[in-house]
N, CA and C atoms as a LAMMPS dump frame, in Angstrom:
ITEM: TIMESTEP
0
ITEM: NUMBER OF ATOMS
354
ITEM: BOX BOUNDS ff ff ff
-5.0000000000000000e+02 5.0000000000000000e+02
-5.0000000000000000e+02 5.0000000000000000e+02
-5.0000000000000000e+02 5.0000000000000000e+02
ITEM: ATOMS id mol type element x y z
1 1 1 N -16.662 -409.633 -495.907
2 1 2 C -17.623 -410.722 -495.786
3 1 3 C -16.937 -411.916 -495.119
4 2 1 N -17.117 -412.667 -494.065
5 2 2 C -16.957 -413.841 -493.523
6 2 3 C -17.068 -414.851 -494.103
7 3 1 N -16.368 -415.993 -493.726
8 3 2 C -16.122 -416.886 -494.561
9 3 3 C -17.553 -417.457 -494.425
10 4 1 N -18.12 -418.848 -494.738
11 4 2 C -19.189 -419.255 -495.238
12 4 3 C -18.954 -420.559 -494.549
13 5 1 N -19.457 -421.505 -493.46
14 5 2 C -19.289 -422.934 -493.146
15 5 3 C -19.679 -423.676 -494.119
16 6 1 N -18.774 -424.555 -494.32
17 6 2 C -19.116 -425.831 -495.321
18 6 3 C -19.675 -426.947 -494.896
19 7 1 N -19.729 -427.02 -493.049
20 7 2 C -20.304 -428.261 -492.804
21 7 3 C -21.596 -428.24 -491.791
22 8 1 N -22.58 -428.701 -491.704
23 8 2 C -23.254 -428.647 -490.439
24 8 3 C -24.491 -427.791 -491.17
25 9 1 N -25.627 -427.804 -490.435
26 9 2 C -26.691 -427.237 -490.718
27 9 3 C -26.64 -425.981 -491.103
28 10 1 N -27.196 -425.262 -491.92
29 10 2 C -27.202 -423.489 -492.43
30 10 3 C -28.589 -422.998 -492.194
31 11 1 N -28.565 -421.675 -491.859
32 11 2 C -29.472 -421.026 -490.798
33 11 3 C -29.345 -419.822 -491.526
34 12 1 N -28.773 -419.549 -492.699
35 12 2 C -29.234 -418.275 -493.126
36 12 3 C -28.206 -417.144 -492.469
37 13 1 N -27.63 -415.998 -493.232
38 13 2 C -26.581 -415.002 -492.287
39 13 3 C -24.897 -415.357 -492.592
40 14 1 N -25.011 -414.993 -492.045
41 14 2 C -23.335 -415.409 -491.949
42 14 3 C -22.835 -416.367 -491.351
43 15 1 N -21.772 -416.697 -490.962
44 15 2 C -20.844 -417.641 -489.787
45 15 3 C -20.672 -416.942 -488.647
46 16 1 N -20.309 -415.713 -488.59
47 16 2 C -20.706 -414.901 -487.161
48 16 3 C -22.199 -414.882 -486.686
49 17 1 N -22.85 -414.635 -487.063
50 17 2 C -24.61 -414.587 -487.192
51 17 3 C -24.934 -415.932 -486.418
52 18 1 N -24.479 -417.41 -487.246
53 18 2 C -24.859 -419.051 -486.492
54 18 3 C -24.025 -419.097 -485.567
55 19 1 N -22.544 -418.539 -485.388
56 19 2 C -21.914 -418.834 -483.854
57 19 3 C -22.654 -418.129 -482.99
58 20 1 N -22.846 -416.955 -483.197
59 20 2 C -24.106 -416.015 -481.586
60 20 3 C -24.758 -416.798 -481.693
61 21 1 N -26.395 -417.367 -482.531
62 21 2 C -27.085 -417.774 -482.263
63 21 3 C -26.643 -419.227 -481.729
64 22 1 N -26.028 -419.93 -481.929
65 22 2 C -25.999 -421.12 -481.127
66 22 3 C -25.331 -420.992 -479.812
67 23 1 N -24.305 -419.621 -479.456
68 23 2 C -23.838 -419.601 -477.718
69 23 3 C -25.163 -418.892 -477.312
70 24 1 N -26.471 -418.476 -477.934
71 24 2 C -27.649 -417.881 -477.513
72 24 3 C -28.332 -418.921 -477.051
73 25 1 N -28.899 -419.928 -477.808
74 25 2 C -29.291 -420.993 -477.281
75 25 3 C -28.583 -421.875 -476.507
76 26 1 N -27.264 -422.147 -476.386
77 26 2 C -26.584 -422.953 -475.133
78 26 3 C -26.876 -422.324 -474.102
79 27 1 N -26.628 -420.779 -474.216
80 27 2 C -27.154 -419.621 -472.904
81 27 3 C -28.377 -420.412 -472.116
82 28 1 N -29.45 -420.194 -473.419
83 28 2 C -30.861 -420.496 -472.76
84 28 3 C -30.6 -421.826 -472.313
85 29 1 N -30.287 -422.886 -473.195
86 29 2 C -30.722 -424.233 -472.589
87 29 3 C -30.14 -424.185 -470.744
88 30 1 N -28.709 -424.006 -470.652
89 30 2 C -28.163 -424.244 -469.828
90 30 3 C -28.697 -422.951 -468.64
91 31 1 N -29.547 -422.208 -469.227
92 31 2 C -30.568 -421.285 -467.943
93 31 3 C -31.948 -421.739 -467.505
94 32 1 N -32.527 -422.513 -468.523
95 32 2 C -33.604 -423.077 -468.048
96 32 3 C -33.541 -424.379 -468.081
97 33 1 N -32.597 -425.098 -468.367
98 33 2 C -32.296 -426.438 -468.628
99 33 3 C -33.38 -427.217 -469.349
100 34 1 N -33.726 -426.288 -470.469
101 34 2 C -34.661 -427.273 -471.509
102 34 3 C -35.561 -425.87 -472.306
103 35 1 N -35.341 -425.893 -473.426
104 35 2 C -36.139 -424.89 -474.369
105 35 3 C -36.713 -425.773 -475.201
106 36 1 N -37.86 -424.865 -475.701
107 36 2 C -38.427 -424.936 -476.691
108 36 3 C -38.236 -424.555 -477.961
109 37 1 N -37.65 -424.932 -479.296
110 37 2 C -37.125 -424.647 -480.312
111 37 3 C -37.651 -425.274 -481.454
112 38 1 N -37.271 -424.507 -483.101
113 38 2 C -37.429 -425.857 -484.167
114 38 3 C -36.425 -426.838 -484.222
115 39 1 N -37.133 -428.282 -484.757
116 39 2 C -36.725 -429.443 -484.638
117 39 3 C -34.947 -429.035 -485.258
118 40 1 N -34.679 -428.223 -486.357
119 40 2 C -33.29 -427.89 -486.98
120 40 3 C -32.383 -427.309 -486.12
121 41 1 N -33.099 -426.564 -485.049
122 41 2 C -31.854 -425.848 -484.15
123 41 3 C -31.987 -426.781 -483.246
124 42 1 N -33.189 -427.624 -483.119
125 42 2 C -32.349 -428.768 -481.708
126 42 3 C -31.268 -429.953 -482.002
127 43 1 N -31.258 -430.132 -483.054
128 43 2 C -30.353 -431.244 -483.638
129 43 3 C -28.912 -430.514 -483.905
130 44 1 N -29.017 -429.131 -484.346
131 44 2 C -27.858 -428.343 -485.006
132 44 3 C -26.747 -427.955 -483.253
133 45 1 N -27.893 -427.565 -482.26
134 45 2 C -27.709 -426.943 -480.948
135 45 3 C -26.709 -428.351 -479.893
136 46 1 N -27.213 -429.531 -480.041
137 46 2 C -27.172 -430.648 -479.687
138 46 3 C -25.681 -430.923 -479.318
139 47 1 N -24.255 -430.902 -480.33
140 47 2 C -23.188 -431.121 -479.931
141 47 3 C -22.716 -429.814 -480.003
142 48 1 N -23.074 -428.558 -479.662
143 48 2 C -22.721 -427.379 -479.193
144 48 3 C -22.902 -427.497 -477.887
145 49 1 N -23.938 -427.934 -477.655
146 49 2 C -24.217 -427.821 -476.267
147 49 3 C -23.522 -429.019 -475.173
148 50 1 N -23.444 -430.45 -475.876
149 50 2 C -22.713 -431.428 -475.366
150 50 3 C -21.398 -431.043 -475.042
151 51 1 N -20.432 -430.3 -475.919
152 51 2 C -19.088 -430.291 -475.933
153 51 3 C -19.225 -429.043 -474.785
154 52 1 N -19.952 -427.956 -474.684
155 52 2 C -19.868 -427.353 -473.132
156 52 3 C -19.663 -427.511 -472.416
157 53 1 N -20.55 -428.94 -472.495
158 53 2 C -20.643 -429.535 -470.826
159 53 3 C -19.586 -430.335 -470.427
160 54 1 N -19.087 -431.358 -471.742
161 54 2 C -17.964 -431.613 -471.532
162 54 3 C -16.655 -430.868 -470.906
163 55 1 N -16.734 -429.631 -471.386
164 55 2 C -15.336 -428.724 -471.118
165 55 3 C -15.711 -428.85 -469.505
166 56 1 N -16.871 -428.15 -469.399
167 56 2 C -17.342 -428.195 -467.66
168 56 3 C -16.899 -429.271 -467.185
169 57 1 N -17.29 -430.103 -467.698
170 57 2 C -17.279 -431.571 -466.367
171 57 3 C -15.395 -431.383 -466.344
172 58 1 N -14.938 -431.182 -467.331
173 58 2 C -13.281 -431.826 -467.005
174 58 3 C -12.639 -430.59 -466.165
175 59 1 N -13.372 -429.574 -466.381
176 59 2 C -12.874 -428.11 -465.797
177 59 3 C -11.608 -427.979 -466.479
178 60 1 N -11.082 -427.137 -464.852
179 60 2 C -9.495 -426.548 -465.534
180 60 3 C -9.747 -425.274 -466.051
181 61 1 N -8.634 -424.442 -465.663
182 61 2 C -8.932 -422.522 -466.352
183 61 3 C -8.739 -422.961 -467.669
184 62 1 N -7.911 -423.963 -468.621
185 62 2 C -8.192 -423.559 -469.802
186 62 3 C -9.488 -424.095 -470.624
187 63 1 N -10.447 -424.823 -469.672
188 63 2 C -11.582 -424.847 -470.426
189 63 3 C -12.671 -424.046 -469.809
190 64 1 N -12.6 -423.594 -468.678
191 64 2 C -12.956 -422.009 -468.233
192 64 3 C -13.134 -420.619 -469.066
193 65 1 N -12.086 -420.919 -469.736
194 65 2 C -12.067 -419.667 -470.615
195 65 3 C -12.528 -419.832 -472.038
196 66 1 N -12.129 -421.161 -472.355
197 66 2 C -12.717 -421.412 -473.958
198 66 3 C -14.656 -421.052 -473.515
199 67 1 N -15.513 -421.923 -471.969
200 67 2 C -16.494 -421.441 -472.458
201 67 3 C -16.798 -420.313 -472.102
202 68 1 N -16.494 -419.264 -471.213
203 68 2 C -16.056 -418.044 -470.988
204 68 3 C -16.358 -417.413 -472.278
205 69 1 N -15.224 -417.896 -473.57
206 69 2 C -15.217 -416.909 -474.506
207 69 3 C -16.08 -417.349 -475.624
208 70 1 N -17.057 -418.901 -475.328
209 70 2 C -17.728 -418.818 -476.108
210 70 3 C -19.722 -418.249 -476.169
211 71 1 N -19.479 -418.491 -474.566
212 71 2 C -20.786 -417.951 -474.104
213 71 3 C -20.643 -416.183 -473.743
214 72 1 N -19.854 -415.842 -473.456
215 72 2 C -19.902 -413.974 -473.444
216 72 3 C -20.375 -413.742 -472.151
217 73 1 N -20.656 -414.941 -471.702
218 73 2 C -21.662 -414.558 -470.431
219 73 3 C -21.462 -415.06 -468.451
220 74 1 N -21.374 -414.305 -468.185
221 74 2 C -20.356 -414.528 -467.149
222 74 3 C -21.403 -415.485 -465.919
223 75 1 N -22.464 -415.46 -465.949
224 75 2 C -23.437 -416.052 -464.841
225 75 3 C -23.549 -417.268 -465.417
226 76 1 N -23.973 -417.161 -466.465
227 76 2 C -24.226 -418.791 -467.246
228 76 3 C -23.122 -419.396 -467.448
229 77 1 N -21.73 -418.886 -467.88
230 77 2 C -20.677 -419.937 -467.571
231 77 3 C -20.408 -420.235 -466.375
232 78 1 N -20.516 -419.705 -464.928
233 78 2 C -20.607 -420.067 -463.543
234 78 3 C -21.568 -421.396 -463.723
235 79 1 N -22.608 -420.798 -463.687
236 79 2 C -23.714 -422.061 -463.371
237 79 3 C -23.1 -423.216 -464.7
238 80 1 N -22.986 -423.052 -465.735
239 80 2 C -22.359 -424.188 -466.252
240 80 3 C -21.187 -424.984 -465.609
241 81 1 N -20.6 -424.289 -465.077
242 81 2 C -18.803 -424.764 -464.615
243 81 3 C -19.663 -425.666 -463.132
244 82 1 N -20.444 -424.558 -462.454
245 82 2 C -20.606 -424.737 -460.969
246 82 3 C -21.545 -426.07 -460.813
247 83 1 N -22.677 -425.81 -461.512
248 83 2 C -23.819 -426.962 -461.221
249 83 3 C -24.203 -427.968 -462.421
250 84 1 N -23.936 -427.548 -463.098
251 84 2 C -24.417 -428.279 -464.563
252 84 3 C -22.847 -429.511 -464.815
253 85 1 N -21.931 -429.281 -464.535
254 85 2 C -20.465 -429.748 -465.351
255 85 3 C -20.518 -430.894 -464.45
256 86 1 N -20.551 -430.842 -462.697
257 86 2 C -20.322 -431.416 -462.25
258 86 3 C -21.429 -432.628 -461.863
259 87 1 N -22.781 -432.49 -462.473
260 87 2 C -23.844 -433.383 -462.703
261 87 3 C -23.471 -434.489 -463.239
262 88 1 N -22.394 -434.181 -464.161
263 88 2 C -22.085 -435.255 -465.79
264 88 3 C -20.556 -435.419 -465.39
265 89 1 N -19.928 -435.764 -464.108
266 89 2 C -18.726 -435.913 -464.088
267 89 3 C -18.78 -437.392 -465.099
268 90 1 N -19.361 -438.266 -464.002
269 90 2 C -19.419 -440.277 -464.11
270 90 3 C -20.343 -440.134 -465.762
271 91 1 N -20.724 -439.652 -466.413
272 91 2 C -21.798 -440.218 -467.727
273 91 3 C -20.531 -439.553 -468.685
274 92 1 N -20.714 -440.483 -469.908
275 92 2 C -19.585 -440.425 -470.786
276 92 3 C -20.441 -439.965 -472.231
277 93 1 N -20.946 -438.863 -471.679
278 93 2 C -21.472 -438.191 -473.11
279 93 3 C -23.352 -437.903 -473.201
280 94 1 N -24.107 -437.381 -473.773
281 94 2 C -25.69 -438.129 -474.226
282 94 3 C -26.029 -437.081 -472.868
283 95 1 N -25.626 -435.804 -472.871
284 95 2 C -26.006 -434.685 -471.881
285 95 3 C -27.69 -434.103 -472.134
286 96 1 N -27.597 -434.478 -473.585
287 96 2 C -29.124 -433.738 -473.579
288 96 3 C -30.224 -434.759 -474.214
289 97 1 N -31.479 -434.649 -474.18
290 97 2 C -32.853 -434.972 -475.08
291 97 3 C -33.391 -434.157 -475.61
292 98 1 N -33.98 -434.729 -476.971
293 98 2 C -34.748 -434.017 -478.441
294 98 3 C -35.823 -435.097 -477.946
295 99 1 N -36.692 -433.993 -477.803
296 99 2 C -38.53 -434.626 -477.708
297 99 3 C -39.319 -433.511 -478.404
298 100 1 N -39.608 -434.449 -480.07
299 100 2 C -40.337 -433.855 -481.084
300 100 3 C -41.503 -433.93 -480.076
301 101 1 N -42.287 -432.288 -480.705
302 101 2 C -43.677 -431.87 -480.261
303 101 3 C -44.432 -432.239 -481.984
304 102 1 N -45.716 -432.855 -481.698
305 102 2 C -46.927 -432.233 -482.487
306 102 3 C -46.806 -431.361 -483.006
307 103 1 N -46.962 -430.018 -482.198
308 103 2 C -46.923 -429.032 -482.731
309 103 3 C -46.073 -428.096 -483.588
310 104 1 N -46.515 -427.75 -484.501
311 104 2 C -45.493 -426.403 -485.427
312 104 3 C -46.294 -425.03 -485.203
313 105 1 N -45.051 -424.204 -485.546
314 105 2 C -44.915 -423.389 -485.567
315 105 3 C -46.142 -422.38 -486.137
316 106 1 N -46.416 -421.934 -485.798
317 106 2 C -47.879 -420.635 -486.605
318 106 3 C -47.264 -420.292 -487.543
319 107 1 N -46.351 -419.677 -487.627
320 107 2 C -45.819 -418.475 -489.055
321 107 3 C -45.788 -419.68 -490.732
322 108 1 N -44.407 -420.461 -490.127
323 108 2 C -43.66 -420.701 -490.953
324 108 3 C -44.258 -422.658 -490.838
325 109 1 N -45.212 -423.199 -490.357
326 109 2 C -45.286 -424.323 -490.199
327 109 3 C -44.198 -425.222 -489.66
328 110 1 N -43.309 -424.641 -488.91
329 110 2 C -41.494 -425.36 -488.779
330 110 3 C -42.122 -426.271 -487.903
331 111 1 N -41.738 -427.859 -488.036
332 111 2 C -41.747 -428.679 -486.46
333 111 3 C -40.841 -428.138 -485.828
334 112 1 N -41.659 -427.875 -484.501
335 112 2 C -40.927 -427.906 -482.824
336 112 3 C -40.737 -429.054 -482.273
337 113 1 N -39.522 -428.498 -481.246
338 113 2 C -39.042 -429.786 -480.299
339 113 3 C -38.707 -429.421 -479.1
340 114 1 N -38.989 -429.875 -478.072
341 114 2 C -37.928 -429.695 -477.019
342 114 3 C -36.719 -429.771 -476.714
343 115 1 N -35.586 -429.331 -476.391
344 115 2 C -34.605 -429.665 -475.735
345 115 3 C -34.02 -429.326 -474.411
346 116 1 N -33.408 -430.614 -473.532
347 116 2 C -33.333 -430.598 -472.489
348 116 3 C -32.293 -431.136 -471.647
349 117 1 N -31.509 -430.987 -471.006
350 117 2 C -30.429 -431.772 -470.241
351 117 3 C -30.933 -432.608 -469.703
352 118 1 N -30.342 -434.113 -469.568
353 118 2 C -31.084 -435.035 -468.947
354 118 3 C -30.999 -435.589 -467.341
């Protein structure tokens, strides 16, 4: 059994289980540059996704490979490194927006939100 995070939002599963799902959603954000999610994974997703971009903007192979090995995914860390990193060289942080929707969710009533690179 995996250890258990003590800090930061809980999502149910394990600690392996919330690391995929959050390099799943950095995947998406940084493929469509803005998803639709509940309001808990956009706030939880938020400095997962900031500190990406950070590594991007400063480059360098050794932050190449950290997101390399945290996204699994070889097209989306390109386009992160290639087009996304170098957007946010000059801005010193505040990469993305949370724009609560009206709307919830059908199943489970969850508020939705957007999130989006700015």
């Amino acid at each position: 059994m995996p250890a258990t995070p003590r800090r930061g939002r809980r999502f149910g599963g394990s600690s392996q289980h919330q690391k995929l799902m959050m390099a799943n959603l950095v995947s998406s954000l940084i493929a469509a540059e803005g998803i639709t999610t509940t309001e808990a994974k956009a706030k939880a997703l938020r400095p997962v996704a900031e500190k990406m971009i950070t590594k991007a903007a400063k480059g360098g192979l050794h932050n190449h490979r950290q997101i390399l090995a945290f996204l699994n995914d070889t097209e989306i860390a390109d386009k992160l490194i290639e087009d996304v990193g170098p957007r946010y060289v000059d801005r010193p942080g505040g990469y993305t927006r949370i724009l609560k929707l009206d709307d919830r969710r059908k199943g489970d009533n969850a508020p939705m939100a957007i999130i989006e690179l700015v």
